[in-house]
BABAGU-472038 format. One record per atom (N, C-alpha, C, O): x, y, z; residue in three letters. Coordinates in Angstrom, 2 decimals, always signed. Layout:
N
@east: X; north: Y; up: Z; residuo: ALA;
...
***
This chain:
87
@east: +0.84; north: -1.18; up: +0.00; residuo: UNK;
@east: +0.00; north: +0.00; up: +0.00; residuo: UNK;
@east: +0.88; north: +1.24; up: +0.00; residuo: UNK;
@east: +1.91; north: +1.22; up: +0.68; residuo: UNK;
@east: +0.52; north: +2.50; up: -0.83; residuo: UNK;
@east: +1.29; north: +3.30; up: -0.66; residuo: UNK;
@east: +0.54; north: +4.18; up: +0.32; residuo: UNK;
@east: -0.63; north: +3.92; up: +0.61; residuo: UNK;
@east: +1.21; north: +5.23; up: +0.86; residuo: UNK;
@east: +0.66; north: +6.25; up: +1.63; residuo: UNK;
@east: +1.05; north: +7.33; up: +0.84; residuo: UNK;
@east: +2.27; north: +7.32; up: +0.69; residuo: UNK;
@east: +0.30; north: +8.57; up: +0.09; residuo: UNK;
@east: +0.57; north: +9.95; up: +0.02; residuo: UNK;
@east: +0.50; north: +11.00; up: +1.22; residuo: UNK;
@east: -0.32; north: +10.77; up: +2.11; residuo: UNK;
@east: +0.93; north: +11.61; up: +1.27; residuo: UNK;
@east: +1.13; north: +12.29; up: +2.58; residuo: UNK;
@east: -0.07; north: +13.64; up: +2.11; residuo: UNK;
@east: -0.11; north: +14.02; up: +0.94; residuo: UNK;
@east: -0.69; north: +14.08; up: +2.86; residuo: UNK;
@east: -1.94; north: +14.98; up: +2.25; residuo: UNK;
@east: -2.04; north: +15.79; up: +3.72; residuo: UNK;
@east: -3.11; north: +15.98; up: +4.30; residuo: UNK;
@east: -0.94; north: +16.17; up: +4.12; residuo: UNK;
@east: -1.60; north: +17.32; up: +5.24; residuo: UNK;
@east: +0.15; north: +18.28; up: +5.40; residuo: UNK;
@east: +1.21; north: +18.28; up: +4.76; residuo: UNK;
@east: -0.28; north: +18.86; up: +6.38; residuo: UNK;
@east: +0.82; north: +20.25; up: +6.19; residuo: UNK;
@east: +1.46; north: +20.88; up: +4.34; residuo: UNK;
@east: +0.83; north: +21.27; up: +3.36; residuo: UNK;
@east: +2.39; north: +20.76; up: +4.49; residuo: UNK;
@east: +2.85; north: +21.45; up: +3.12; residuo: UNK;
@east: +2.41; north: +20.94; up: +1.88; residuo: UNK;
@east: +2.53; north: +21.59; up: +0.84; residuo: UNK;
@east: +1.72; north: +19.43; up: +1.94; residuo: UNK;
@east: +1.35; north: +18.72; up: +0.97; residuo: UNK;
@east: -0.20; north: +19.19; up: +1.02; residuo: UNK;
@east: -0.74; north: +19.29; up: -0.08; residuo: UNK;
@east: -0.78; north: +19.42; up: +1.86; residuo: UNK;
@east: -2.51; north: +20.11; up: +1.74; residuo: UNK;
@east: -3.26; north: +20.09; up: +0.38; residuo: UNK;
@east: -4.31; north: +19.56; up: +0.01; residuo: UNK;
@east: -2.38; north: +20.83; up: -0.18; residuo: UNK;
@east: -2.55; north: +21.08; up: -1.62; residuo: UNK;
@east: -3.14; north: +19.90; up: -2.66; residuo: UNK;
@east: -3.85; north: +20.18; up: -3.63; residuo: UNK;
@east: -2.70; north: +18.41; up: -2.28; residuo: UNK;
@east: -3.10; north: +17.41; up: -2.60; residuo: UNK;
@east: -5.11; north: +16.86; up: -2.75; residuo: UNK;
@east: -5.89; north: +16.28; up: -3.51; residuo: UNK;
@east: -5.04; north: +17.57; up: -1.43; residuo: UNK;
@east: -6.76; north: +16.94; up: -1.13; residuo: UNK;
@east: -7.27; north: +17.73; up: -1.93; residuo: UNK;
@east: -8.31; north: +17.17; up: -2.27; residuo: UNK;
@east: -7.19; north: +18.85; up: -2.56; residuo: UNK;
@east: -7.93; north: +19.13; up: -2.89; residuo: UNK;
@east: -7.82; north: +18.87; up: -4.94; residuo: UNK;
@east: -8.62; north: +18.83; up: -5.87; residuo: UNK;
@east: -6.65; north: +18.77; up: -4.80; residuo: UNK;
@east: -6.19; north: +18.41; up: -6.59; residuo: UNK;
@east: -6.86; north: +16.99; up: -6.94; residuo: UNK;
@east: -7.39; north: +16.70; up: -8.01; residuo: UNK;
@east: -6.70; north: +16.00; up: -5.60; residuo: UNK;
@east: -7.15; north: +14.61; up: -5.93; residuo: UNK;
@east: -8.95; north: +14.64; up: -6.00; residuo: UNK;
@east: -9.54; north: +13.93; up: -6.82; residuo: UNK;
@east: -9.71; north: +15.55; up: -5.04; residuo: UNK;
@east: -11.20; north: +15.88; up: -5.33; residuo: UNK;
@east: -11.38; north: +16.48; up: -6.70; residuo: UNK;
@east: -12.29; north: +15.93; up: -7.32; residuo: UNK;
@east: -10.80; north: +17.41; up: -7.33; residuo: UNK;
@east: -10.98; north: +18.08; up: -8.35; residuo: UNK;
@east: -10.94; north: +17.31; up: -9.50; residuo: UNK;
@east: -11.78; north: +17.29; up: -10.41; residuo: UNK;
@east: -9.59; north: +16.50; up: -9.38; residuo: UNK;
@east: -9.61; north: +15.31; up: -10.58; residuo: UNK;
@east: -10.49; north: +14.83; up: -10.60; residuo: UNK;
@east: -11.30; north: +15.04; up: -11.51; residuo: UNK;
@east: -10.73; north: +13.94; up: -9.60; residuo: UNK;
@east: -12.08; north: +13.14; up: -9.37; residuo: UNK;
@east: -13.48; north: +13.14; up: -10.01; residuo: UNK;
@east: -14.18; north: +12.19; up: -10.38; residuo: UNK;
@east: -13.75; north: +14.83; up: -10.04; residuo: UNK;
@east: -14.72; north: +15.38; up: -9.98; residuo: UNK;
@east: -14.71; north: +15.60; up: -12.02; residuo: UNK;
@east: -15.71; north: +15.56; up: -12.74; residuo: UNK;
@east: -13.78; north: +15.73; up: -12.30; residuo: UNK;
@east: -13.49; north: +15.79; up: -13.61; residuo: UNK;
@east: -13.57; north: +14.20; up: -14.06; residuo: UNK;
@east: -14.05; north: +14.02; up: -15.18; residuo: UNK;
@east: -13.17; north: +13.08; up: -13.36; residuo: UNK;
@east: -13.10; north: +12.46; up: -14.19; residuo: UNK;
@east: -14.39; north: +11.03; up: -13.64; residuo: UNK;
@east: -14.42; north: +9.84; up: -13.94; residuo: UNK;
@east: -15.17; north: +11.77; up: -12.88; residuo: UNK;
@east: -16.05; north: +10.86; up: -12.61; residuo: UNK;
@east: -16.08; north: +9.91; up: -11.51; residuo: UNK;
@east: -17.05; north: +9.22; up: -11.20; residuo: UNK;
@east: -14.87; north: +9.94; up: -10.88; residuo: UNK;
@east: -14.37; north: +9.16; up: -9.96; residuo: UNK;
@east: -14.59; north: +9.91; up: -8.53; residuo: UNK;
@east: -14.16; north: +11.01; up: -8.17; residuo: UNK;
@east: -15.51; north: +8.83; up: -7.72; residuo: UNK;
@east: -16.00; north: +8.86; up: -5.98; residuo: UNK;
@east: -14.92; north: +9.05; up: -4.89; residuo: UNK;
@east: -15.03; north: +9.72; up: -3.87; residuo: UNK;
@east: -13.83; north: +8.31; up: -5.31; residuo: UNK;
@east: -12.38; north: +8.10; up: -4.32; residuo: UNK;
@east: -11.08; north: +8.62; up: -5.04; residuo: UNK;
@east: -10.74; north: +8.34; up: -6.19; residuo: UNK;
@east: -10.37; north: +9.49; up: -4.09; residuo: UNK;
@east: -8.98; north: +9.74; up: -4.09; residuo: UNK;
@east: -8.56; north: +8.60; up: -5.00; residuo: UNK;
@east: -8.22; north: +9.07; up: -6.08; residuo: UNK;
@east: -8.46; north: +7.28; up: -4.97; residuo: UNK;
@east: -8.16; north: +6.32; up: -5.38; residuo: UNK;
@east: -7.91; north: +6.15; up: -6.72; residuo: UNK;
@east: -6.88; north: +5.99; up: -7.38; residuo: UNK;
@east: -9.38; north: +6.25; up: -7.06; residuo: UNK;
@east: -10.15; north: +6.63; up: -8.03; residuo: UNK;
@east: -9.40; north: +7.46; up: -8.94; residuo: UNK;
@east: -8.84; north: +7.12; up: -9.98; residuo: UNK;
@east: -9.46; north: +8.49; up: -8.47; residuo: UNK;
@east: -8.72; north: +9.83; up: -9.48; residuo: UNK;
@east: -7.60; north: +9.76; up: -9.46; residuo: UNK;
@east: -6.99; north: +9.97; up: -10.51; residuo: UNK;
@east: -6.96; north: +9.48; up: -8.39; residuo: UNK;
@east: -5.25; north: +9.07; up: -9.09; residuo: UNK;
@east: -4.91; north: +7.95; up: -9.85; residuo: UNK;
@east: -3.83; north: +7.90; up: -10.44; residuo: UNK;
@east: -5.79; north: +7.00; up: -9.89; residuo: UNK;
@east: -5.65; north: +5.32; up: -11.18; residuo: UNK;
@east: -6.41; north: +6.14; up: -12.08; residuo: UNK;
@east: -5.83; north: +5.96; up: -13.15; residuo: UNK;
@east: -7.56; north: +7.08; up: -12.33; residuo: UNK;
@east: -7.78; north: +7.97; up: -13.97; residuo: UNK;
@east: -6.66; north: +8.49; up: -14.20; residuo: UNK;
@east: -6.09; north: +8.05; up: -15.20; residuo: UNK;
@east: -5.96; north: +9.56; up: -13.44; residuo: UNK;
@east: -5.20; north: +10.24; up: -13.76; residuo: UNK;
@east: -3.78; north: +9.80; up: -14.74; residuo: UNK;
@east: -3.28; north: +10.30; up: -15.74; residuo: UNK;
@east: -3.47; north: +8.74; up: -13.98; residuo: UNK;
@east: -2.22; north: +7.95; up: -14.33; residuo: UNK;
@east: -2.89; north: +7.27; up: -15.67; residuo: UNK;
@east: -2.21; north: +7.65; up: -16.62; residuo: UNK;
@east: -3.68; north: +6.62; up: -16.02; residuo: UNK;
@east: -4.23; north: +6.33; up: -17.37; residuo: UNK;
@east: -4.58; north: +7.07; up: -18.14; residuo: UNK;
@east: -4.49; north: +6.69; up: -19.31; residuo: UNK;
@east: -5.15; north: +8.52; up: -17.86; residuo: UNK;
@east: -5.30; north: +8.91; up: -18.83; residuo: UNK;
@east: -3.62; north: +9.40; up: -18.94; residuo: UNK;
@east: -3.20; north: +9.27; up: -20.09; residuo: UNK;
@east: -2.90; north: +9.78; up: -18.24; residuo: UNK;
@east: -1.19; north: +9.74; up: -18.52; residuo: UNK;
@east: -0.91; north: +9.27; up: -19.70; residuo: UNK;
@east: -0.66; north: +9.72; up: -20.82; residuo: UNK;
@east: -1.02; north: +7.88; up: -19.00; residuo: UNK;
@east: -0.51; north: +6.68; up: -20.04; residuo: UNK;
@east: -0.78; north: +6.90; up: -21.35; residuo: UNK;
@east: +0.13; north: +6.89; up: -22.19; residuo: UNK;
@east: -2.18; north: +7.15; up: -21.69; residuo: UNK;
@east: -2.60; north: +7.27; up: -22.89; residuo: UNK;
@east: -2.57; north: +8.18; up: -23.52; residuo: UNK;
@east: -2.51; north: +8.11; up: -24.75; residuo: UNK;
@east: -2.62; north: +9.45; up: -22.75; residuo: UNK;
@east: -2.63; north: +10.78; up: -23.60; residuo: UNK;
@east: -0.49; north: +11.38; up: -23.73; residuo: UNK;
@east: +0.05; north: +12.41; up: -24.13; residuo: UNK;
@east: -0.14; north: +10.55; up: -23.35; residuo: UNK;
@east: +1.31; north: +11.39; up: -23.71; residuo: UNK;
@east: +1.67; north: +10.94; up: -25.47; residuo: UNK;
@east: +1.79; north: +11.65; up: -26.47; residuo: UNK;
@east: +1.77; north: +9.47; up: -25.26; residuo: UNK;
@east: +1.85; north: +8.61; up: -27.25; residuo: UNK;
@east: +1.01; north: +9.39; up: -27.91; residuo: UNK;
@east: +1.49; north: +9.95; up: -28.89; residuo: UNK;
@east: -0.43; north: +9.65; up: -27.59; residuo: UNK;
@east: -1.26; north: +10.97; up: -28.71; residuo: UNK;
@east: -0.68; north: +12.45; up: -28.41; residuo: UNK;
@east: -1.00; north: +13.23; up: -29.31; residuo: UNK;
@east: -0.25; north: +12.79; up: -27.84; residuo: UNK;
@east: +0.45; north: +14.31; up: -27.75; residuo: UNK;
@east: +1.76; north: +13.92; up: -28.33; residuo: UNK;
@east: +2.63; north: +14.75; up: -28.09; residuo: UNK;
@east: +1.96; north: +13.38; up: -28.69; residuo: UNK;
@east: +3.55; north: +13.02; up: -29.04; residuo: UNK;
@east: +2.93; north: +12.68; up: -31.12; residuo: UNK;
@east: +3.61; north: +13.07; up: -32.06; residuo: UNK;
@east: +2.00; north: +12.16; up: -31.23; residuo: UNK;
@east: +1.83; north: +11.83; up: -32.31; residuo: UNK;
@east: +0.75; north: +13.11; up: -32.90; residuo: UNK;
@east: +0.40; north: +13.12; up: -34.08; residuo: UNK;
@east: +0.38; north: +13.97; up: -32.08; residuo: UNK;
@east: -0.52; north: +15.31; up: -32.87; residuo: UNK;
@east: +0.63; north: +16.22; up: -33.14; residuo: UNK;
@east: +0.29; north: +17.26; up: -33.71; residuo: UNK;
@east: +2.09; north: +16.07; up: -32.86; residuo: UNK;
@east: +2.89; north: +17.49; up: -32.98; residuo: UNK;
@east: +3.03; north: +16.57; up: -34.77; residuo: UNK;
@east: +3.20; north: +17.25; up: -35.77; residuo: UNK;
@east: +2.96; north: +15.49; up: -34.83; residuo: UNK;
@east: +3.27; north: +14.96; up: -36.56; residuo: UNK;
@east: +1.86; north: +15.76; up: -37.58; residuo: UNK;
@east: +1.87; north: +16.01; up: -38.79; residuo: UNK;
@east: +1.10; north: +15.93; up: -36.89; residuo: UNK;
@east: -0.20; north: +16.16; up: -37.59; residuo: UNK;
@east: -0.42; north: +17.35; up: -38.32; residuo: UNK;
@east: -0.39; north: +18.43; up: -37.72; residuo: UNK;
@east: -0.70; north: +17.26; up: -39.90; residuo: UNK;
@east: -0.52; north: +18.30; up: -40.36; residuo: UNK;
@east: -1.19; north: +19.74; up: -40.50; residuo: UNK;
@east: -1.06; north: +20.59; up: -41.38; residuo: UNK;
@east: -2.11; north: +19.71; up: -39.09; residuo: UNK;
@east: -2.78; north: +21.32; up: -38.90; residuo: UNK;
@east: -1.94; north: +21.56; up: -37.21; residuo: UNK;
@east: -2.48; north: +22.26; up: -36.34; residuo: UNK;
@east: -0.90; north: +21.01; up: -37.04; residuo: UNK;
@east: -0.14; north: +21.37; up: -35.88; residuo: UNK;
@east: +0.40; north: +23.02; up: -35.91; residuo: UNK;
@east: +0.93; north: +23.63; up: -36.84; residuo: UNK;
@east: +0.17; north: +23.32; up: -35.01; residuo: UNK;
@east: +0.75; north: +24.77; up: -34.95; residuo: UNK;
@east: +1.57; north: +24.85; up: -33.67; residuo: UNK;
@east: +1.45; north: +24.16; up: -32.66; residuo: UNK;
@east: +2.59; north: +26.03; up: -33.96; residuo: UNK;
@east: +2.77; north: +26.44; up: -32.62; residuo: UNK;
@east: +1.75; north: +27.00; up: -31.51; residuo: UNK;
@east: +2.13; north: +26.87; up: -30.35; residuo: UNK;
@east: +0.80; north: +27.47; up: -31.67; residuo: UNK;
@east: -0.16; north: +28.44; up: -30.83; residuo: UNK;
@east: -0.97; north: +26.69; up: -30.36; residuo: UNK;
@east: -1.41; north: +26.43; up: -29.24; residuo: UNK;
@east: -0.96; north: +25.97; up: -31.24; residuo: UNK;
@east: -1.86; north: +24.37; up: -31.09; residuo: UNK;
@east: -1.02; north: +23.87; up: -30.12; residuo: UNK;
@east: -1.65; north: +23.75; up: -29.07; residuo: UNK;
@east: +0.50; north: +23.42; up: -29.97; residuo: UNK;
@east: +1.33; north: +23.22; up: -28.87; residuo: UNK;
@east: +1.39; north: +23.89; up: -27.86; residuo: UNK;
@east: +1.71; north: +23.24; up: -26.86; residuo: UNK;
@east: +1.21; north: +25.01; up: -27.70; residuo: UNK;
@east: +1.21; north: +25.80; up: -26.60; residuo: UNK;
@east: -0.09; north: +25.24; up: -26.02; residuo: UNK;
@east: +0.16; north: +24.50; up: -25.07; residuo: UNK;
@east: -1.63; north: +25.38; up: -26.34; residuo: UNK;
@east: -2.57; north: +25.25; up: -25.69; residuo: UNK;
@east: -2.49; north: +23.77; up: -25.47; residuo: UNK;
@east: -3.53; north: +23.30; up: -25.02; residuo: UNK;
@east: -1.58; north: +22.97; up: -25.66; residuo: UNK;
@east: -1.87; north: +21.07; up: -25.38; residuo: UNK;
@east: -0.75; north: +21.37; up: -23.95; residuo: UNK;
@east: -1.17; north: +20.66; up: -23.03; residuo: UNK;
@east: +0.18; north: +21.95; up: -23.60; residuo: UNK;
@east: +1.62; north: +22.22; up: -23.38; residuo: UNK;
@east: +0.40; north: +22.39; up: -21.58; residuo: UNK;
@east: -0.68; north: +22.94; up: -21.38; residuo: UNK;
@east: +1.22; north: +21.70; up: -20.80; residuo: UNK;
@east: +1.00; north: +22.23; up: -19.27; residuo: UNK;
@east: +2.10; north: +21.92; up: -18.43; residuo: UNK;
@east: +3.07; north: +21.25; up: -18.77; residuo: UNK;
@east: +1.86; north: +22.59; up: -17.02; residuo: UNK;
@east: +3.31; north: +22.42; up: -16.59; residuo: UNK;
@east: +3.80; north: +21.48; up: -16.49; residuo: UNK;
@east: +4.88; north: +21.80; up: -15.99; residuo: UNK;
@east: +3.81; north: +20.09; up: -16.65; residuo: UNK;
@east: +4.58; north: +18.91; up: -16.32; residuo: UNK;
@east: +5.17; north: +18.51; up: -18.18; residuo: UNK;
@east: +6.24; north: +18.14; up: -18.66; residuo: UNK;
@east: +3.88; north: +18.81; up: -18.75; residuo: UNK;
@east: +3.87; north: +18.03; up: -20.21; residuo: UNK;
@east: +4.13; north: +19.63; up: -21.40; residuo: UNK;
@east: +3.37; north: +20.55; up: -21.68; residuo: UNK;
@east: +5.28; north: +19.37; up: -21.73; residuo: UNK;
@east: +5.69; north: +21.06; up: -22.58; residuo: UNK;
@east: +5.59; north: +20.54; up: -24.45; residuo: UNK;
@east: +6.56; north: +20.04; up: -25.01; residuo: UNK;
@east: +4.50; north: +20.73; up: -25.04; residuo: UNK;
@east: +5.23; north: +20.43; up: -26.21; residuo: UNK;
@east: +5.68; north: +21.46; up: -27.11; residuo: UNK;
@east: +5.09; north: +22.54; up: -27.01; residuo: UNK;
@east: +6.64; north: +21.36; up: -27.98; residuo: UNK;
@east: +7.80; north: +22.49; up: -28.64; residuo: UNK;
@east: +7.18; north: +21.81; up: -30.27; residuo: UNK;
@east: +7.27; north: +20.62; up: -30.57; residuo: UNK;
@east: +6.71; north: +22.64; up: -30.94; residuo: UNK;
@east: +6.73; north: +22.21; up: -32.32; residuo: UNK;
@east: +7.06; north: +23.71; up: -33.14; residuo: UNK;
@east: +6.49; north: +24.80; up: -33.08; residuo: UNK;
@east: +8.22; north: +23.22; up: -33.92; residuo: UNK;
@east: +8.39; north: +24.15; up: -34.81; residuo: UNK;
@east: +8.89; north: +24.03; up: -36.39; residuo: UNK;
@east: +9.04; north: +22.81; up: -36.47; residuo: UNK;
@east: +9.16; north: +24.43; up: -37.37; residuo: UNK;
@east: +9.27; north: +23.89; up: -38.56; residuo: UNK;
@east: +10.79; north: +24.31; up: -38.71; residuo: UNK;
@east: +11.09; north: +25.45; up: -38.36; residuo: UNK;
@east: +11.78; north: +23.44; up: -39.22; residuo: UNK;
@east: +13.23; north: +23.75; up: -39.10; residuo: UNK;
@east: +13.08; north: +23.20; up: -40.70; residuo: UNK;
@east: +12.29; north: +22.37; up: -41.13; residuo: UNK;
@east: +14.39; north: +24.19; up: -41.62; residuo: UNK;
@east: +14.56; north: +24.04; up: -42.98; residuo: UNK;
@east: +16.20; north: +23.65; up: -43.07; residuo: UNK;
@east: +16.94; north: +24.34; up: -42.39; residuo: UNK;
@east: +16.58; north: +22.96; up: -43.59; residuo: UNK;
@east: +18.23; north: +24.14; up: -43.62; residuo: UNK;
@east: +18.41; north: +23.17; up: -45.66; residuo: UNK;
@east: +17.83; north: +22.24; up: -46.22; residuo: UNK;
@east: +19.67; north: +24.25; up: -46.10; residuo: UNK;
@east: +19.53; north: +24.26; up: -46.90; residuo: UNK;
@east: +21.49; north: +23.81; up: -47.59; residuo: UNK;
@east: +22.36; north: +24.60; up: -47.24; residuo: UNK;
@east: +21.83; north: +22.79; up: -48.34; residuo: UNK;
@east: +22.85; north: +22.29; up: -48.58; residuo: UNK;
@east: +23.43; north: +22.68; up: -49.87; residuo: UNK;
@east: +22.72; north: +22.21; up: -50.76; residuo: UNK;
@east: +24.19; north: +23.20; up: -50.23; residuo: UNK;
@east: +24.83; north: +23.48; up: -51.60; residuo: UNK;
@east: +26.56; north: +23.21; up: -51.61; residuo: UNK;
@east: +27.55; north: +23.70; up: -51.07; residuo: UNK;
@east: +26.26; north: +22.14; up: -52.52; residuo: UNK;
@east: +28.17; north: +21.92; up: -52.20; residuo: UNK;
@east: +28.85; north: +21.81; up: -50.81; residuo: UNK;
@east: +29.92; north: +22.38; up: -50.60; residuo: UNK;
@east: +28.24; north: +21.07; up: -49.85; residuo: UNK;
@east: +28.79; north: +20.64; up: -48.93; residuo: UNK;
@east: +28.91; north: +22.29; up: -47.88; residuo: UNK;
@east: +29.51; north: +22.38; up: -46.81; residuo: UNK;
@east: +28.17; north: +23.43; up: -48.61; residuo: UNK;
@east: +27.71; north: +24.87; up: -47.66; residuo: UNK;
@east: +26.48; north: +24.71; up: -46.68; residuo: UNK;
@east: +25.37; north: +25.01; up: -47.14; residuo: UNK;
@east: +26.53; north: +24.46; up: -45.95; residuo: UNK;
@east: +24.97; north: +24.08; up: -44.75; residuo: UNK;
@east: +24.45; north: +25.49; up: -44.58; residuo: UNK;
@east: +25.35; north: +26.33; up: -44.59; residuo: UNK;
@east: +22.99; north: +26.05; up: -44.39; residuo: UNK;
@east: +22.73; north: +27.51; up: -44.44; residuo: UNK;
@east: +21.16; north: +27.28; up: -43.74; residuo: UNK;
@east: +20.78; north: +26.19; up: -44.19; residuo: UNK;
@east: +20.62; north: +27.56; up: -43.29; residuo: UNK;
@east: +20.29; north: +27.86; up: -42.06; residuo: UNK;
@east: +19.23; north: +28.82; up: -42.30; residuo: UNK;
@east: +18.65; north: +29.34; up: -41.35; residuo: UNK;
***
């Protein structure tokens, strides 16, 4: 069994694990941290596979982008002539 620690400096917890909960349908702390971690699981491989997608934008990465999960999409060119690399 694990224990999370949910009082003094950690406080902050009870109320993130109700909120999830409450978002994701789930009655128990329990609950919302096994959604949370699945939807993890599942939503990082599709955020990883929408920066390939061809109406990706930067302003589209920014709004997927939160503090744990950052995605960076940008379009890089460079250009070769006779062994000249240019940028």
């Amino acid at each position: 069994m694990v224990y999370l620690k949910s009082s003094g400096e950690y406080a902050w917890r009870e109320d993130l694990y109700d909120r999830v909960g409450r978002r994701l349908g789930e009655k128990t702390k329990a609950g919302a941290i096994d959604g949370a971690c699945e939807f993890t699981e599942q939503m990082l491989p599709n955020l990883e596979r929408a920066l390939d997608h061809p109406d990706m934008t930067p302003e589209l990465a920014e709004i997927l982008s939160t503090q744990k999960v950052r995605l960076d999409y940008r379009i890089e060119s460079d250009l070769v002539i006779n062994g000249d690399e240019r940028q």
